[in-house]
C-alpha positions in Angstrom: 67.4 167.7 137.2 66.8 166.3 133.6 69.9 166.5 131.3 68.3 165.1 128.2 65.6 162.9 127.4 65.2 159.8 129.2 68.1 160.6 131.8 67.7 163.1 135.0 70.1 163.4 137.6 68.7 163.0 141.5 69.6 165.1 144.4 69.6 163.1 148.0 70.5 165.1 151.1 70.1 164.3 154.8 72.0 165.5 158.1 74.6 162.9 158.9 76.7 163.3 161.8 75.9 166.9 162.0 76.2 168.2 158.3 74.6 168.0 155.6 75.9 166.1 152.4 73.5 165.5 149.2 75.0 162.4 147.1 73.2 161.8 143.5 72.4 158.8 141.8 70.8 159.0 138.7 67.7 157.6 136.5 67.6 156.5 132.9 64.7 155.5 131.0 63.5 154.0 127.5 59.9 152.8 126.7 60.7 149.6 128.5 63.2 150.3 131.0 63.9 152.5 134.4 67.4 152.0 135.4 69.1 153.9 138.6 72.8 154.2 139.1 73.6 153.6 142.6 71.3 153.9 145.7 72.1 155.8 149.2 73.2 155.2 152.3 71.4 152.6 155.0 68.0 154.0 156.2 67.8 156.2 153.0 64.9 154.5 151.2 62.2 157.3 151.9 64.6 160.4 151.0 65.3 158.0 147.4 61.5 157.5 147.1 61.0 161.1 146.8 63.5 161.9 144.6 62.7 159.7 141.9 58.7 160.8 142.6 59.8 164.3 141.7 61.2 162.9 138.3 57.4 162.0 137.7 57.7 158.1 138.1 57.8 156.1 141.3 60.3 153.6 142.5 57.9 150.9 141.3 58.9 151.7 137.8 62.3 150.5 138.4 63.5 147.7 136.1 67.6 147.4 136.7 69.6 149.1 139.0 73.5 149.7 137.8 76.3 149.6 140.9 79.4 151.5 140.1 81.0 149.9 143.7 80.6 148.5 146.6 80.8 152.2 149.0 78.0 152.0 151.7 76.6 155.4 150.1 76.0 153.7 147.2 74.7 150.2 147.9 73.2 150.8 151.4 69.7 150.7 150.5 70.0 148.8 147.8 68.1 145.8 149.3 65.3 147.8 150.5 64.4 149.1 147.1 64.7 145.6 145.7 62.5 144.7 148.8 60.0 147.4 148.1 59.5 147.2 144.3 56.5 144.7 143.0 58.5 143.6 140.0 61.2 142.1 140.2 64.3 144.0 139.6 68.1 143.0 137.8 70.9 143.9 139.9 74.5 144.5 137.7 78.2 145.1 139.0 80.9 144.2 138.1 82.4 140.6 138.7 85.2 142.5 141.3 82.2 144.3 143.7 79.9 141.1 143.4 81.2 139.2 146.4 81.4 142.5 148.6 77.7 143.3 147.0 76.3 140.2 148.1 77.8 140.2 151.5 80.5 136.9 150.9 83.3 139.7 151.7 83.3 142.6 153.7 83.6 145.7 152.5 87.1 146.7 151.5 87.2 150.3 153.3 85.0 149.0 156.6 88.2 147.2 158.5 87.6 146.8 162.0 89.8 150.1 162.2 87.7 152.1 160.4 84.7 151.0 162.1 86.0 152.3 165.2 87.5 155.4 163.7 84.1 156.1 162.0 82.2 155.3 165.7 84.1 157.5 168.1 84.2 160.4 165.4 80.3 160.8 166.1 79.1 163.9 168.3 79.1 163.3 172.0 75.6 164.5 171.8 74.9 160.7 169.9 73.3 158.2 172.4 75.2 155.3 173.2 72.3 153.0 171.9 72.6 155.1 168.4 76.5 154.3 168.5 75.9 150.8 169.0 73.2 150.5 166.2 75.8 152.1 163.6 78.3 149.9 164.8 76.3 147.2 163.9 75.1 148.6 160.1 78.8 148.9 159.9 79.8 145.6 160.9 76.7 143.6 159.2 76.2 146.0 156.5 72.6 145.3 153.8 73.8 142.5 151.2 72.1 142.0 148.2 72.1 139.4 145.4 73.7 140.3 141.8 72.0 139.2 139.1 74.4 139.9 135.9 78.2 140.9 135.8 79.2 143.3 133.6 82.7 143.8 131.7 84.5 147.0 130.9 83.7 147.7 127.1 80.3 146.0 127.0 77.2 147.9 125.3 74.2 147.5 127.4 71.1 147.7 125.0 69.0 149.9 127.4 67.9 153.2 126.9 70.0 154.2 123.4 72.9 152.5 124.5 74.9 152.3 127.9 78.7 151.7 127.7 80.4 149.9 131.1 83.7 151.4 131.6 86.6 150.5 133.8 87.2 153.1 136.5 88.5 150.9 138.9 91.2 152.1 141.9 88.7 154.1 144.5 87.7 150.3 144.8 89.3 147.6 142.5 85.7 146.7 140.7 84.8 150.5 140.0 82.5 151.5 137.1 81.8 153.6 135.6 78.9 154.2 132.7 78.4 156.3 129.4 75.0 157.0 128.6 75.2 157.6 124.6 72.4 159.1 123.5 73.0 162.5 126.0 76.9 161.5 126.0 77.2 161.6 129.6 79.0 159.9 132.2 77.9 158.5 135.1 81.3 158.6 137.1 80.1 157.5 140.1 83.1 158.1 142.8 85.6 158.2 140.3 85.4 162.0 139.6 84.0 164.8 141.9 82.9 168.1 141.3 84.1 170.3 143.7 82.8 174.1 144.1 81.8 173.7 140.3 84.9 172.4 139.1 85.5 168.8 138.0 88.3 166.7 139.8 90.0 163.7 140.4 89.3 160.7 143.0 89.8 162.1 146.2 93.3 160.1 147.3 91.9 159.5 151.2 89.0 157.6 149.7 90.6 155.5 147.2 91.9 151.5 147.6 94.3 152.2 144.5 94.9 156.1 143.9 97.5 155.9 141.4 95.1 152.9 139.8 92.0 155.7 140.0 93.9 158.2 138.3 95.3 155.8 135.8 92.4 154.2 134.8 90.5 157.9 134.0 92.4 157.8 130.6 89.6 155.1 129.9 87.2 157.9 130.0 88.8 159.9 126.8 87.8 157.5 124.4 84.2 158.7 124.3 83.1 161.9 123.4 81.6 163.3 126.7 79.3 166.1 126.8 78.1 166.3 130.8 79.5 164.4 134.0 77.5 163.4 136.8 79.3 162.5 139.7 78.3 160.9 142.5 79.6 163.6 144.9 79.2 166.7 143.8 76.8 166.4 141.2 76.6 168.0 137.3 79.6 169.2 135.9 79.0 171.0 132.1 82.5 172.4 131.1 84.6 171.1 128.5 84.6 167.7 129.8 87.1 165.7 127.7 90.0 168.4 128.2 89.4 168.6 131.9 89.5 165.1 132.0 92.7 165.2 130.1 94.1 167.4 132.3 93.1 165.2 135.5 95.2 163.1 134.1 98.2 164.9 133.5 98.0 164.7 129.5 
């Protein structure tokens, strides 16, 4: 779906674990730059190819891909995409998700736990040799390198003008990124819509939840005009005083 020019939200949907769940990145572009927002789960890579084909470009056109966090949805094809495209292609996070990004520290939310929590909650019907091959994505999960931190506050001269923005609390790194031009955010997990209504950071996902909801007041000092969040997709209502109200103010 394109919002505005030179920005179009992608739709990604598969079957996992018996239902289906679509999670969206999203594509930005200026005359001499492609830039997606978060990639998709391990294994994902053909489902993300087609998406961004029905924008009109191919993955091949990507330049810079922006991580909001470290979430296996939303890194877990990130090396293959880096793998598949000719050019090379800049990798940003922030300095917090880096290590986790590049595989020096496990992922926050995958403890040995929730690995097993996340193993024995698949159907019966899964074969054992399945079970033991997403034990093993868990465990090992893809690691890629990060080419550039970015801060909270910077202005990233791509496509108009992308603000980074602290979001952090559903993992302590969390971004979060304000495309200026169309004056939308990119929220990545730190807002969901839910049956067409925009809400918080979901408390059951989140390494800090009163840090996620605190750090949302970051989000009023811009004048947004669309959401896109990573769950849950476009949200089009009065965005600042939903926001506001997400917070409590």
């Amino acid at each position: 779906m394109q919002l505005d020019k030179g920005i179009q939200l992608l739709q990604v949907s598969s079957t996992i674990m018996g239902r289906t769940e679509s999670i969206h990145p999203t594509l930005m572009w200026d005359e001499d730059n492609m830039i997606l927002v978060d990639t998709t789960y391990p294994g994902q890579l053909p489902l993300l190819q087609e998406a961004i084909l029905s924008t009109g470009f191919t993955i091949h056109n990507l330049t810079s891909i922006f991580i909001t966090h470290q979430d296996l949805d939303h890194i877990g094809s990130l090396a293959d995409v880096i793998q598949t495209c000719p050019s090379p292609v800049q990798v940003f996070s922030s300095s917090i998700e880096k290590p986790y990004i590049q595989g020096e520290k496990q992922l926050i939310k995958l403890t040995p736990e929730a690995i097993t929590q996340a193993v024995n909650s698949m159907p019966e019907s899964v074969p054992v040799e399945w079970r033991h091959a997403f034990r093993r994505t868990l465990e090992n999960p893809p690691k890629t390198t990060v080419n550039s931190t970015i801060v909270p506050g910077e202005e990233l001269p791509f496509c108009g003008g992308i603000v980074v923005v602290d979001t952090a609390g559903h993992t302590p790194g969390h971004l979060s990124f304000y495309h200026k031009t169309s004056q939308t955010l990119i929220a990545g997990d730190a807002l969901n819509v839910v049956s067409g209504e925009l809400q918080g950071p979901d408390p059951q996902y989140c390494h800090d939840y009163n840090m996620a909801k605190e750090s949302l007041k970051n989000l009023l000092t811009y004048d947004i005009k669309k959401v896109i969040c990573f769950h849950g997709g476009l949200y089009e209502g009065n965005c600042n005083r939903r926001i506001s109200e997400i917070c409590g103010l």
